[in-house]
ZAMARGU-4260 file (C-alpha; in steps of 0.2 Angstrom, whole numbers, plus 5000, padded with zeros to 4 digits):
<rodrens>
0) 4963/4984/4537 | 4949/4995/4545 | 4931/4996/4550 | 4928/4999/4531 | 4936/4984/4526
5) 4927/4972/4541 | 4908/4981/4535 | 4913/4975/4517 | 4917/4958/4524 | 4899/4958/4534
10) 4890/4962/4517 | 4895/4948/4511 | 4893/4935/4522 | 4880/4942/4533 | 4886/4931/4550
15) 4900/4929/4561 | 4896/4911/4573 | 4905/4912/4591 | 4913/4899/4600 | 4921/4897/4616
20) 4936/4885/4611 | 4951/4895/4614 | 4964/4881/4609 | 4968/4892/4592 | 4960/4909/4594
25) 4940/4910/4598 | 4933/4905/4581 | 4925/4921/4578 | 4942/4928/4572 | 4945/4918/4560
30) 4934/4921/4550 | 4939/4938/4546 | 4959/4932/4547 | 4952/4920/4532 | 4944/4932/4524
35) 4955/4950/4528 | 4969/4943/4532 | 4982/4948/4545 | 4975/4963/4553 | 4972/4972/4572
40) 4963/4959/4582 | 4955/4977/4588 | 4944/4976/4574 | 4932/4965/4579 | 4929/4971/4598
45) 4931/4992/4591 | 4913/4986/4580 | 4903/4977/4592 | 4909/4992/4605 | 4903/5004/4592
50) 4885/4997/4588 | 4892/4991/4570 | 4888/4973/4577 | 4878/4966/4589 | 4876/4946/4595
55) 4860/4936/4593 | 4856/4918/4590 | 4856/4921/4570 | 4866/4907/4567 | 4868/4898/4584
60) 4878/4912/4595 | 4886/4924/4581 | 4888/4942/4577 | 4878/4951/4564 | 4877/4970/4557
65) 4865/4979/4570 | 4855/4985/4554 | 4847/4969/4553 | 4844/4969/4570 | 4826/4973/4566
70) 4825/4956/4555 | 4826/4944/4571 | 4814/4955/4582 | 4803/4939/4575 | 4812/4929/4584
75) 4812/4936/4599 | 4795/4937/4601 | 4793/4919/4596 | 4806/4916/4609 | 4807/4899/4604
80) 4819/4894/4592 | 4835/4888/4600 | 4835/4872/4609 | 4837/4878/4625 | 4823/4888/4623
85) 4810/4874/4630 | 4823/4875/4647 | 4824/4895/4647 | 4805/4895/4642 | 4800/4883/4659
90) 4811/4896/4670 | 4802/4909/4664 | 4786/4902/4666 | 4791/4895/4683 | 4798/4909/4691
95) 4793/4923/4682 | 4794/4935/4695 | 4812/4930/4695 | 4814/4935/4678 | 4807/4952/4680
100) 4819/4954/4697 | 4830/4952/4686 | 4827/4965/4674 | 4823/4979/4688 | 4840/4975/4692
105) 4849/4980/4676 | 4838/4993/4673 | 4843/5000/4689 | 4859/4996/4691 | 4867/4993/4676
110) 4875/4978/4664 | 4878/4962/4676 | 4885/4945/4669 | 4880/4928/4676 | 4892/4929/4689
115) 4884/4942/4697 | 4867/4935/4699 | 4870/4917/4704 | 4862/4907/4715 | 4873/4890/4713
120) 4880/4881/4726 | 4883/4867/4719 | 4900/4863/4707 | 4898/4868/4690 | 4898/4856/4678
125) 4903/4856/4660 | 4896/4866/4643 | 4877/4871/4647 | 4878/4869/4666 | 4864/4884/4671
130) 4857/4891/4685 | 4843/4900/4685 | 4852/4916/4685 | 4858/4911/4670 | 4843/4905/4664
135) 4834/4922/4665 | 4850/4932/4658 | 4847/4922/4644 | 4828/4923/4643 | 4828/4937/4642
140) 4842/4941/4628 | 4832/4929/4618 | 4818/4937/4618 | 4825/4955/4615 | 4821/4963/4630
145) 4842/4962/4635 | 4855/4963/4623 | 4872/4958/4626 | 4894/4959/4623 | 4907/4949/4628
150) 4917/4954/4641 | 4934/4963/4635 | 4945/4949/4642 | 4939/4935/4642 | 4921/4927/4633
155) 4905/4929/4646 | 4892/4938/4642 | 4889/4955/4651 | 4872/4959/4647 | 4863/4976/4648
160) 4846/4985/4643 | 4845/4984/4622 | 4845/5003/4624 | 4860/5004/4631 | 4869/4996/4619
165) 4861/4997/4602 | 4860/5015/4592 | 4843/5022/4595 | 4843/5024/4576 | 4842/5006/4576
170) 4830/5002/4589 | 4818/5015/4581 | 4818/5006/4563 | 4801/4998/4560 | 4798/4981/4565
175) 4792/4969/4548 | 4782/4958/4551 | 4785/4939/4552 | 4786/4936/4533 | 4794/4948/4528
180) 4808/4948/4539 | 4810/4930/4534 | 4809/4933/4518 | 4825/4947/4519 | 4835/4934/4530
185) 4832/4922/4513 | 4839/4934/4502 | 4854/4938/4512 | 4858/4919/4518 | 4856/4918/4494
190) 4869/4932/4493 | 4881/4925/4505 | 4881/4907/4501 | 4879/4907/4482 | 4874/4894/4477
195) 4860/4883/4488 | 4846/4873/4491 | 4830/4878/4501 | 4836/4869/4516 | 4855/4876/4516
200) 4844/4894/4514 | 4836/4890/4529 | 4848/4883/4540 | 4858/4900/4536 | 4849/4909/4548
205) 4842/4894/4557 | 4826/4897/4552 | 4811/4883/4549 | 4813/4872/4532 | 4793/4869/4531
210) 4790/4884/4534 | 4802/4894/4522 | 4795/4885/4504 | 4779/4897/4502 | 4794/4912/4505
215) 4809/4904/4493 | 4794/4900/4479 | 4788/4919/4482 | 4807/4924/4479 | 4809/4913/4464
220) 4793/4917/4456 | 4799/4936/4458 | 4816/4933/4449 | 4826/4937/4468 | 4831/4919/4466
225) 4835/4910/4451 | 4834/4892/4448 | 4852/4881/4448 | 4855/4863/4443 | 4874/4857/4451
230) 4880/4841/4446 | 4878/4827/4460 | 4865/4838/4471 | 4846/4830/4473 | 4839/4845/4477
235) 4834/4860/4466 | 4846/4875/4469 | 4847/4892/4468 | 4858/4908/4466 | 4852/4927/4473
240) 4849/4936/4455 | 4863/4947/4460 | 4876/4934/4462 | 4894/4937/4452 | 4898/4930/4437
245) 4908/4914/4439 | 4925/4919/4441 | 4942/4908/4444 | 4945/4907/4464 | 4960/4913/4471
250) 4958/4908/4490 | 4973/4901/4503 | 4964/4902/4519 | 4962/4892/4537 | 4945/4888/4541
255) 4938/4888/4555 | 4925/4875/4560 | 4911/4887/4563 | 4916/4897/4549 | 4899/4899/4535
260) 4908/4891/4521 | 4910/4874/4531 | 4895/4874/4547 | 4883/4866/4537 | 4892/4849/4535
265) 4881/4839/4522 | 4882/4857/4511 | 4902/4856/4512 | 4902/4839/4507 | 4891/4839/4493
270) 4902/4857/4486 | 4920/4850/4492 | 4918/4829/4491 | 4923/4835/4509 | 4916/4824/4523
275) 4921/4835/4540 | 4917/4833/4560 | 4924/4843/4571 | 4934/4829/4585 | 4935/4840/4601
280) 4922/4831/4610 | 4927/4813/4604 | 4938/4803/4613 | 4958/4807/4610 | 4961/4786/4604
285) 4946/4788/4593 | 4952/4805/4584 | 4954/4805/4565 | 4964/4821/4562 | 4964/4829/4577
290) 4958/4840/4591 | 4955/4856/4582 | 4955/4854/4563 | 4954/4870/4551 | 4949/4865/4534
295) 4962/4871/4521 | 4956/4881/4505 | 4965/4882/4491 | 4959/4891/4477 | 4940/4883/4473
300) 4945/4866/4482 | 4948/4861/4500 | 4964/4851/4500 | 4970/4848/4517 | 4966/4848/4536
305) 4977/4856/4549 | 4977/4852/4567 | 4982/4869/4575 | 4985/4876/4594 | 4993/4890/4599
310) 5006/4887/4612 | 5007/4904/4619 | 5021/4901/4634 | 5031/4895/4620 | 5026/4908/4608
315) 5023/4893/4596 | 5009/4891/4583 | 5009/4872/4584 | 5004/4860/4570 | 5000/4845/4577
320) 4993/4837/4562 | 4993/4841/4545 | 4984/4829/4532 | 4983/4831/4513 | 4964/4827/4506
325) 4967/4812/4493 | 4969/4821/4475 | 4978/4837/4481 | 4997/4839/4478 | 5007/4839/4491
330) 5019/4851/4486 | 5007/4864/4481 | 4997/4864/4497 | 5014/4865/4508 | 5021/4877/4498
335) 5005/4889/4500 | 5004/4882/4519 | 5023/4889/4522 | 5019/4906/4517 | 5001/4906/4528
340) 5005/4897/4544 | 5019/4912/4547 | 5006/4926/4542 | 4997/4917/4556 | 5007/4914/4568
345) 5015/4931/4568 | 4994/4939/4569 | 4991/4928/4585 | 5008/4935/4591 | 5018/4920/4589
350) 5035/4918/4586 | 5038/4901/4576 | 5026/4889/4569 | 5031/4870/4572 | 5027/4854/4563
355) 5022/4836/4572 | 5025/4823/4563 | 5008/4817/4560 | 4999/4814/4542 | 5004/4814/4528
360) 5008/4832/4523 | 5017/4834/4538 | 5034/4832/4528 | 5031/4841/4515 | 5026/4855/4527
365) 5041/4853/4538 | 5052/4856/4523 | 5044/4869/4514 | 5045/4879/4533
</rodrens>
């Protein structure tokens, strides 16, 4: 697989989401092992390094091709549109001299992550814990005026000046205005999904439901989209003019929960009949299926859901639960599951797969292995 092969991929679904949870591998990897396949987990890091892909807050954090970088400079004027915003939005207002310290810094000095900068001394707590260091770094790559990678071995951000890391052939491309780069983020979020409502068209790119209907009655009216009816759905649907003739599905692929095909939940279950929570911040008694549950795709239907960790001291790719959606035949999905989990296992740089002995696919798994 190459950068080719990983641009092809990005043109068709437009956005990668990040996550931090590293129980597995960090979710923005499996999209592309869904997808491409097993390939050098190079791939990934080599585009972002080379200005193929930059991260912005297009669907929540995610990675996107850096020519559509000019579609979200919108956004980053508003400055708004996240919900930490109204917190990152007081800091700058409060200490916005802060905030421009800062900058100079960077500026002079060159790509800092949080660390770098804080002022805590108190513990940190868990998930959004901030200090105002933070707060800034991140004030300021909402609005544009830093950009930002991940660092090489591990997931914080190291943020530096946009020019510094984005081609200047990017950053020269004319701004849109408001409109009309919304109206481009529609189009794309119709190609990638297929099939959809107006609110899955805006949730795509996170953008405002109210405030898209003028745009996605525009695109109708001009034949971009075309008008759907799907069994079972109350809301009028649409597909991009240029979507593919209906053709049988083929797919056998691990999803991961952030993947585009599953994030918006209600959207999954009214295509699947598939109802799915992520359980990592539930209690471990109250867990359904487990900690970290990939939806299993097989062919146009998703038929299972695997609990999955990678124990890497014991160069194990570890099933921990595996449960077969009512309908789905057991000895198909294991079948298919055997020749996967391997793939898998042997991409993350595993040794074996193992099967627990919870749900009821778990022995048919365990035998077909």
């Amino acid at each position: 697989m190459t950068q080719r092969h990983l641009q092809q991929m990005f043109n068709r679904v437009g956005v990668i989401q990040i996550d931090s949870v590293n129980v597995l591998v960090r979710s923005q990897e499996l999209p592309v092992f869904a997808r491409l396949g097993p390939h050098n987990r190079s791939l990934l890091p080599r585009a972002v390094q080379s200005g193929a892909l930059f991260e912005y807050w297009a669907h929540a954090a995610s990675l996107v091709p850096t020519k559509h970088q000019h579609l979200f400079r919108w956004r980053m004027e508003q400055g708004r549109s996240h919900s930490m915003a109204a917190a990152i939005a007081k800091v700058h207002r409060s200490k916005k001299a802060y905030v421009e310290v800062v900058h100079q810094y960077i500026a002079e000095n060159g790509a800092v992550v949080a660390g770098d900068l804080s002022e805590r001394t108190t513990p940190k707590g868990k998930w959004w814990d901030w200090d105002a260091a933070k707060l800034a770094l991140e004030y300021l790559f909402l609005v544009g005026r830093l950009s930002a990678r991940r660092q090489a071995n591990g997931f914080a951000r190291v943020y530096d000046l946009p020019e510094r890391l984005l081609p200047a052939s990017i950053l020269a491309v004319p701004t849109p205005s408001p409109h009309a780069a919304q109206t481009q983020l529609v189009a794309l979020a119709a190609r990638s999904l297929g099939v959809a409502t107006a609110r899955d068209l805006a949730d795509y790119y996170r953008q405002s439901f109210t405030g898209l209907k003028p745009i996605i009655a525009e695109l109708a009216e001009a034949g971009t989209l075309l008008p759907a009816a799907v069994e079972g759905w109350r809301e009028p649907a649409y597909l991009h003019c240029a979507a593919a003739q209906t053709q049988p599905v083929e797919a056998c692929a691990l999803l991961s929960p952030f993947d585009s095909l599953v994030w918006n939940r209600q959207r999954c279950e009214r295509l699947f009949n598939f109802h799915y929570r992520i359980e990592i911040y539930t209690p471990k008694a109250q867990r359904k299926f487990g900690y970290y549950v990939l939806p299993f795709l097989l062919g146009d239907a998703l038929v299972g859901r695997i609990d999955l960790k990678a124990e890497r001291t014991a160069s194990t790719l570890l099933v921990q639960a595996a449960h077969l959606e009512p309908g789905a035949k057991a000895g198909n999905a294991a079948t298919h599951l055997a020749r996967l989990l391997p793939e898998m296992a042997a991409w993350l740089g595993l040794e074996r797969v193992t099967v627990c002995g919870r749900g009821n696919l778990a022995q048919a798994l365990k035998h077909a292995l």
